[in-house]
PDB file of N, CA, C and O in Angstrom:
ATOM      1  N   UNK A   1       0.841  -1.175   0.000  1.00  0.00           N
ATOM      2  CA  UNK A   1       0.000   0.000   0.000  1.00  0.00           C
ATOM      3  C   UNK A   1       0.887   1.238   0.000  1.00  0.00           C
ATOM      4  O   UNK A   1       1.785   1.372   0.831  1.00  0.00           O
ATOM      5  N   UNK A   2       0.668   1.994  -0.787  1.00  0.00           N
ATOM      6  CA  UNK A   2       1.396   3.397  -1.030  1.00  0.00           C
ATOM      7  C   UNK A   2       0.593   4.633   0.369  1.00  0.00           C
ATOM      8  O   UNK A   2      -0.437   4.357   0.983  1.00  0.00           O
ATOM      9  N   UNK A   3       1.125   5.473   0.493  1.00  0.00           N
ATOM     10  CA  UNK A   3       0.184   6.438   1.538  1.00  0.00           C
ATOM     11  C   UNK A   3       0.933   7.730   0.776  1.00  0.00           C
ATOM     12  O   UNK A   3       2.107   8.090   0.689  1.00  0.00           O
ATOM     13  N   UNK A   4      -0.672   8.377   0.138  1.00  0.00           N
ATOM     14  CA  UNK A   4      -0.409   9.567  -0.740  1.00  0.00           C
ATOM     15  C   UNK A   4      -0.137  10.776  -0.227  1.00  0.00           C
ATOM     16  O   UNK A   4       0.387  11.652  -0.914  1.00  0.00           O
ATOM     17  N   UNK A   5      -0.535  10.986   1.300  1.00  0.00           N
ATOM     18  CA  UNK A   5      -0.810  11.909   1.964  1.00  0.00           C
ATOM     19  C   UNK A   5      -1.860  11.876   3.324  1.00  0.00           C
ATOM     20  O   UNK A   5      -2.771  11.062   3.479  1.00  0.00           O
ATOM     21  N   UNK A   6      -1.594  12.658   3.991  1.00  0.00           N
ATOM     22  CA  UNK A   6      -1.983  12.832   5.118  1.00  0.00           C
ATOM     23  C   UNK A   6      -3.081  14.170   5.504  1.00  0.00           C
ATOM     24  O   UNK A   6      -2.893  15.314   5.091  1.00  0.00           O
ATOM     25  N   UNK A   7      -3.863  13.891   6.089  1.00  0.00           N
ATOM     26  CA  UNK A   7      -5.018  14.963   7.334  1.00  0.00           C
ATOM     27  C   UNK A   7      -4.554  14.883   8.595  1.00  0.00           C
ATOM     28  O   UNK A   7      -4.266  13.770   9.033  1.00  0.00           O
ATOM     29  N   UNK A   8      -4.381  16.167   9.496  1.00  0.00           N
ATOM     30  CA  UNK A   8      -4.190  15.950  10.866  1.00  0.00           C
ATOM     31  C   UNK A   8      -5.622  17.151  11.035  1.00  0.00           C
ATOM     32  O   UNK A   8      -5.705  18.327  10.682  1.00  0.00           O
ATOM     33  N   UNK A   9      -6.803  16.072  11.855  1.00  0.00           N
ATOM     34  CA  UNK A   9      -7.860  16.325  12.273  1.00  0.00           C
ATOM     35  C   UNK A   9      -7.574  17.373  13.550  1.00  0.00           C
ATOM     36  O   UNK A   9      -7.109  16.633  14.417  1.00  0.00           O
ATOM     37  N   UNK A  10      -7.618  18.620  14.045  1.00  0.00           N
ATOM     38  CA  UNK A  10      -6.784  18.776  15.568  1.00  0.00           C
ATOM     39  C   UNK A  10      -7.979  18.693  16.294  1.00  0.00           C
ATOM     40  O   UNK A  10      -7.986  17.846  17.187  1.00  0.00           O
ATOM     41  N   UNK A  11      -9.262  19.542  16.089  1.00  0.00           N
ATOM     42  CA  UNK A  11     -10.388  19.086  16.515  1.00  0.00           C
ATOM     43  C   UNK A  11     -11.192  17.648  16.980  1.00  0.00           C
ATOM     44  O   UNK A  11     -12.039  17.562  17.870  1.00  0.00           O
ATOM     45  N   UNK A  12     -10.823  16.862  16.361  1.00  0.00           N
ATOM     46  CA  UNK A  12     -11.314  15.482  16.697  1.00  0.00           C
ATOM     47  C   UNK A  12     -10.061  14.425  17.117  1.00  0.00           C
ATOM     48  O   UNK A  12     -10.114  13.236  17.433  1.00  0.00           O
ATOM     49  N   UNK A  13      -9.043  15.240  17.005  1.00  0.00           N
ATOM     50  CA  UNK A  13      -7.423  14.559  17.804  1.00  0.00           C
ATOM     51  C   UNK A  13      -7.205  12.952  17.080  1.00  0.00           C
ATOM     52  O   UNK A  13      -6.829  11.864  17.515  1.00  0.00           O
ATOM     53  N   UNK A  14      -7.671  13.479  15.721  1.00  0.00           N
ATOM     54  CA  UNK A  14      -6.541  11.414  15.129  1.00  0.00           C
ATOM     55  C   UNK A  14      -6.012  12.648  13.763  1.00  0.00           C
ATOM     56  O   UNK A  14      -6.233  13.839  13.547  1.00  0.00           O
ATOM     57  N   UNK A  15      -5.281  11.630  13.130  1.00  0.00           N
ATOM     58  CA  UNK A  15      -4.542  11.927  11.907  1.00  0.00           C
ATOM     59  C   UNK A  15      -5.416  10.823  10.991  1.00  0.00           C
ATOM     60  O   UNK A  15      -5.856   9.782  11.479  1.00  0.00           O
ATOM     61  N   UNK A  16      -5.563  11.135   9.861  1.00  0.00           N
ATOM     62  CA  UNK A  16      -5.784  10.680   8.705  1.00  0.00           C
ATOM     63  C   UNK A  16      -5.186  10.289   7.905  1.00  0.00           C
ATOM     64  O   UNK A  16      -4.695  11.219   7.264  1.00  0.00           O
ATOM     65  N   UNK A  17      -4.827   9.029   7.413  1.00  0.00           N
ATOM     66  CA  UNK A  17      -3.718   8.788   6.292  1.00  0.00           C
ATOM     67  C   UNK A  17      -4.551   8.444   4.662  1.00  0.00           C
ATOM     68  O   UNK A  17      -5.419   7.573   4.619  1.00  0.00           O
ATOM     69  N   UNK A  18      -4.259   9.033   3.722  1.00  0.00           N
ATOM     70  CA  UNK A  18      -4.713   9.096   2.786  1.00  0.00           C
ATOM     71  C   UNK A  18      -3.901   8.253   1.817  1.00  0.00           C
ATOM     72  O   UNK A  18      -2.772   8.681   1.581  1.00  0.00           O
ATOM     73  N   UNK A  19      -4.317   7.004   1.146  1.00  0.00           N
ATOM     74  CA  UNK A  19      -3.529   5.891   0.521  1.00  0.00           C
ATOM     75  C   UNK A  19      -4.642   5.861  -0.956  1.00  0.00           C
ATOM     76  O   UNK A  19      -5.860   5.739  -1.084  1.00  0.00           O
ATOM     77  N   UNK A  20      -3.707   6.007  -1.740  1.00  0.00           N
ATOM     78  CA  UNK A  20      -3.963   5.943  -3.221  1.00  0.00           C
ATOM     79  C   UNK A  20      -5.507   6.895  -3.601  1.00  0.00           C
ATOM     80  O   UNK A  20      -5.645   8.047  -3.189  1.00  0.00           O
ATOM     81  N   UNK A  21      -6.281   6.377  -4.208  1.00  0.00           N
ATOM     82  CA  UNK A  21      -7.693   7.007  -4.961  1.00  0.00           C
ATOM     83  C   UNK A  21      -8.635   7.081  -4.112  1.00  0.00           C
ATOM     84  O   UNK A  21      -9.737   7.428  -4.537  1.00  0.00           O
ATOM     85  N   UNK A  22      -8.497   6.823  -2.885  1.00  0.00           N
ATOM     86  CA  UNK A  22      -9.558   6.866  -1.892  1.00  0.00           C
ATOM     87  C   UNK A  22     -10.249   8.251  -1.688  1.00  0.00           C
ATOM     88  O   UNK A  22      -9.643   9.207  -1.202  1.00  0.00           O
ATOM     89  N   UNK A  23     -11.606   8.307  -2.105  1.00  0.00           N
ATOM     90  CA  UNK A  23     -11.967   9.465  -1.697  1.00  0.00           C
ATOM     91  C   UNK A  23     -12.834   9.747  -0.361  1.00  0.00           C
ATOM     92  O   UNK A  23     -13.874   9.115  -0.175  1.00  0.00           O
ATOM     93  N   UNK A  24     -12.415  10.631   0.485  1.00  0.00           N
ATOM     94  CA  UNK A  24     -12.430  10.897   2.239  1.00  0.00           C
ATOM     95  C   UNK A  24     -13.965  10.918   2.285  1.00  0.00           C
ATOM     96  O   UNK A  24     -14.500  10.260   3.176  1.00  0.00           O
ATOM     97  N   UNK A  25     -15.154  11.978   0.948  1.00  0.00           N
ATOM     98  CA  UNK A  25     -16.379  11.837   1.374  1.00  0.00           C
ATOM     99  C   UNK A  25     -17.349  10.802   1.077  1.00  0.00           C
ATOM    100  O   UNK A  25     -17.830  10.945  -0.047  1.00  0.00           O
ATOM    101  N   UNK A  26     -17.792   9.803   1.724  1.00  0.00           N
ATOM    102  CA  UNK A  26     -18.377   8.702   1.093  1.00  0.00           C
ATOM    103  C   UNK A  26     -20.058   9.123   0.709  1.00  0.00           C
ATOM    104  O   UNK A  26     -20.868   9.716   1.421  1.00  0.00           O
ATOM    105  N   UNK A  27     -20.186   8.707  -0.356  1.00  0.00           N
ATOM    106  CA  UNK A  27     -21.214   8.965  -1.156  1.00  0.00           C
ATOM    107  C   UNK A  27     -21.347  10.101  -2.251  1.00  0.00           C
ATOM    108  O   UNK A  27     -22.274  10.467  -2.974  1.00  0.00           O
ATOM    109  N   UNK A  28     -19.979  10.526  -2.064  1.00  0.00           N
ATOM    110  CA  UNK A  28     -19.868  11.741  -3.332  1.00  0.00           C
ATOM    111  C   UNK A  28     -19.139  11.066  -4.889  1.00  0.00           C
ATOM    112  O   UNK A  28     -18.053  10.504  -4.747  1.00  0.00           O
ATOM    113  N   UNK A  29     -19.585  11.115  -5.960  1.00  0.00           N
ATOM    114  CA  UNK A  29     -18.610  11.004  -6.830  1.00  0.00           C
ATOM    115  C   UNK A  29     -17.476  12.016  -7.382  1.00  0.00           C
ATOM    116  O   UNK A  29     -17.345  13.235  -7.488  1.00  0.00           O
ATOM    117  N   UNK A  30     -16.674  10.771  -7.697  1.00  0.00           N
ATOM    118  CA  UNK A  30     -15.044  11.916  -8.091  1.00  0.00           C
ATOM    119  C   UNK A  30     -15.586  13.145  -8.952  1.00  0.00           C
ATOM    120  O   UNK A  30     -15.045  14.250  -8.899  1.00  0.00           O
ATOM    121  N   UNK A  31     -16.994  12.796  -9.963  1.00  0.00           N
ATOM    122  CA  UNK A  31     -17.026  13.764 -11.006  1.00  0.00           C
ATOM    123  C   UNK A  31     -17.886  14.629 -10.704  1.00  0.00           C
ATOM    124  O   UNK A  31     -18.914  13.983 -10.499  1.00  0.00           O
ATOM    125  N   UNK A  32     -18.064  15.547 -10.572  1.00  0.00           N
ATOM    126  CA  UNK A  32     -19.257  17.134 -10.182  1.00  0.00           C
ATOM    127  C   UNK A  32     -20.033  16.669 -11.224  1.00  0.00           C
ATOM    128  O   UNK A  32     -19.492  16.286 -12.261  1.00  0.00           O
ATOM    129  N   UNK A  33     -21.888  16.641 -11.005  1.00  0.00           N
ATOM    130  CA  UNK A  33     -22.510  16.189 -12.108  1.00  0.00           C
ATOM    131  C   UNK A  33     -23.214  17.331 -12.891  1.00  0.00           C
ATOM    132  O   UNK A  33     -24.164  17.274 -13.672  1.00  0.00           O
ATOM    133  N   UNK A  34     -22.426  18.456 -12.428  1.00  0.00           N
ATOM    134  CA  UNK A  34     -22.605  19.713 -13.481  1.00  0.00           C
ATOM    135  C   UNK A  34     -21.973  19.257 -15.090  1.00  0.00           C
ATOM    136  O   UNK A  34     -22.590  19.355 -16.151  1.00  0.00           O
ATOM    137  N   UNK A  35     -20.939  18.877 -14.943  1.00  0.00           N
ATOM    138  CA  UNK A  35     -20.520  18.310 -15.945  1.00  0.00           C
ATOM    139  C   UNK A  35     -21.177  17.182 -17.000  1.00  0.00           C
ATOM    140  O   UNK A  35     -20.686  16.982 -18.111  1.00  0.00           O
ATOM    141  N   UNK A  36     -22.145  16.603 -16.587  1.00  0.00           N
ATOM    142  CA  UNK A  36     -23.131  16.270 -17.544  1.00  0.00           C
ATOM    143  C   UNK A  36     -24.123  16.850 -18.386  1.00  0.00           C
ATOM    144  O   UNK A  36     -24.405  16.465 -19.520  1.00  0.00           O
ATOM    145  N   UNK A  37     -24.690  17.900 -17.698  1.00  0.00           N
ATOM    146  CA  UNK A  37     -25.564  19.287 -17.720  1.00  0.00           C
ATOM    147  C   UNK A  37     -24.992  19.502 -19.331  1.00  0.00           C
ATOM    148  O   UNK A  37     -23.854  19.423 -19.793  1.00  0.00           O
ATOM    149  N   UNK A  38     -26.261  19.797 -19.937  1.00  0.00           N
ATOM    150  CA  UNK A  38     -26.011  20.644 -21.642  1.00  0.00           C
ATOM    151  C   UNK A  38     -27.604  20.746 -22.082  1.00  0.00           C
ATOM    152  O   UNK A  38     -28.602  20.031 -21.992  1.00  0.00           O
ATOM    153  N   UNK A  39     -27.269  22.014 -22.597  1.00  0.00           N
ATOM    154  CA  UNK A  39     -28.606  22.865 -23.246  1.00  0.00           C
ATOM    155  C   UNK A  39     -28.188  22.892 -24.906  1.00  0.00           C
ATOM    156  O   UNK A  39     -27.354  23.490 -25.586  1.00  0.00           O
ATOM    157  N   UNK A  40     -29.394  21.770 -25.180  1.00  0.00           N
ATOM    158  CA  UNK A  40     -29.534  22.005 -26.641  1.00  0.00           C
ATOM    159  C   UNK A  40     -30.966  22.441 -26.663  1.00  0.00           C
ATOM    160  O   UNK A  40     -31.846  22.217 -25.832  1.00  0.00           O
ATOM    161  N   UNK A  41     -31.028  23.264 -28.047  1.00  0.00           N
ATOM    162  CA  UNK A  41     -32.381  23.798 -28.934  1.00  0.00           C
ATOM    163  C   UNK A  41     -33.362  23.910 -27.304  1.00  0.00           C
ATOM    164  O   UNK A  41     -34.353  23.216 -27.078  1.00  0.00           O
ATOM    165  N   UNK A  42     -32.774  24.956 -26.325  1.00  0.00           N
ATOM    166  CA  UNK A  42     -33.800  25.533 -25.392  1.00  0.00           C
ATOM    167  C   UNK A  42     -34.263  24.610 -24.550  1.00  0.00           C
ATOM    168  O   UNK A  42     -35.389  24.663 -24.055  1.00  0.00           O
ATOM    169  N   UNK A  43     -33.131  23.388 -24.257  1.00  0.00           N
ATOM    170  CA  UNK A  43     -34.276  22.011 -23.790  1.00  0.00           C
ATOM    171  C   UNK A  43     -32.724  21.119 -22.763  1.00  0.00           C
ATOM    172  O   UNK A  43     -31.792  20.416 -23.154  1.00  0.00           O
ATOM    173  N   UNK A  44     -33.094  21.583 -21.506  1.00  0.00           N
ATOM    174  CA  UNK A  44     -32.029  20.919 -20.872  1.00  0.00           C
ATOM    175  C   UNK A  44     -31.732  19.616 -20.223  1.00  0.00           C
ATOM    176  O   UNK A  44     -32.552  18.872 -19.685  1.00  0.00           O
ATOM    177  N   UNK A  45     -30.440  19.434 -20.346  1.00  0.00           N
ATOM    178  CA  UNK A  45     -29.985  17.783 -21.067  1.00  0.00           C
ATOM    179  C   UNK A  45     -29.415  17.492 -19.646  1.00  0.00           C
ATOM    180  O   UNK A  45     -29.049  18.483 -19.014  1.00  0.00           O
ATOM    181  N   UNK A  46     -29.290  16.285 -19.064  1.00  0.00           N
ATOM    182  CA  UNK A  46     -28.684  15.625 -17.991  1.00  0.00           C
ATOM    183  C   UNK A  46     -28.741  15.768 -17.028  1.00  0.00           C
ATOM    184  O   UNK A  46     -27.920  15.275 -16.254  1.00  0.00           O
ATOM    185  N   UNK A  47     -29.621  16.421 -16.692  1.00  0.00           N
ATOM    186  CA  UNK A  47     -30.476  16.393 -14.638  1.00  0.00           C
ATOM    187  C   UNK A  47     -31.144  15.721 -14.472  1.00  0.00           C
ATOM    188  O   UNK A  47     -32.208  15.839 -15.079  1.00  0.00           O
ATOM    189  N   UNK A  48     -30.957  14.571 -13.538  1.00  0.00           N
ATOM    190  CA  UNK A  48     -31.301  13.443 -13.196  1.00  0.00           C
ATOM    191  C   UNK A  48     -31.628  12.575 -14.162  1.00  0.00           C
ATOM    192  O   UNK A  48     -31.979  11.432 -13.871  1.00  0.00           O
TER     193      UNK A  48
END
């Protein structure tokens, strides 16, 4: 296991070790789904 980087929490007193693609918020995806979003001919495309 590689360790990409680190969080030091001081408020909640642990450290965080951050190892490879792991992303910290669970249930978010890597991609913003604004980025699907597109307006053709007045009629908008990819929300929900």
């Amino acid at each position: 296991m590689t360790v990409t980087g680190y969080k030091i929490n001081n408020g909640a007193g642990f450290i965080t070790i951050l190892m490879g693609g792991v992303v910290r918020m669970p249930g978010l995806s890597n991609n913003a789904n604004y980025l699907n979003i597109d307006v053709k001919d007045d009629e908008i495309l990819g929300i929900f």
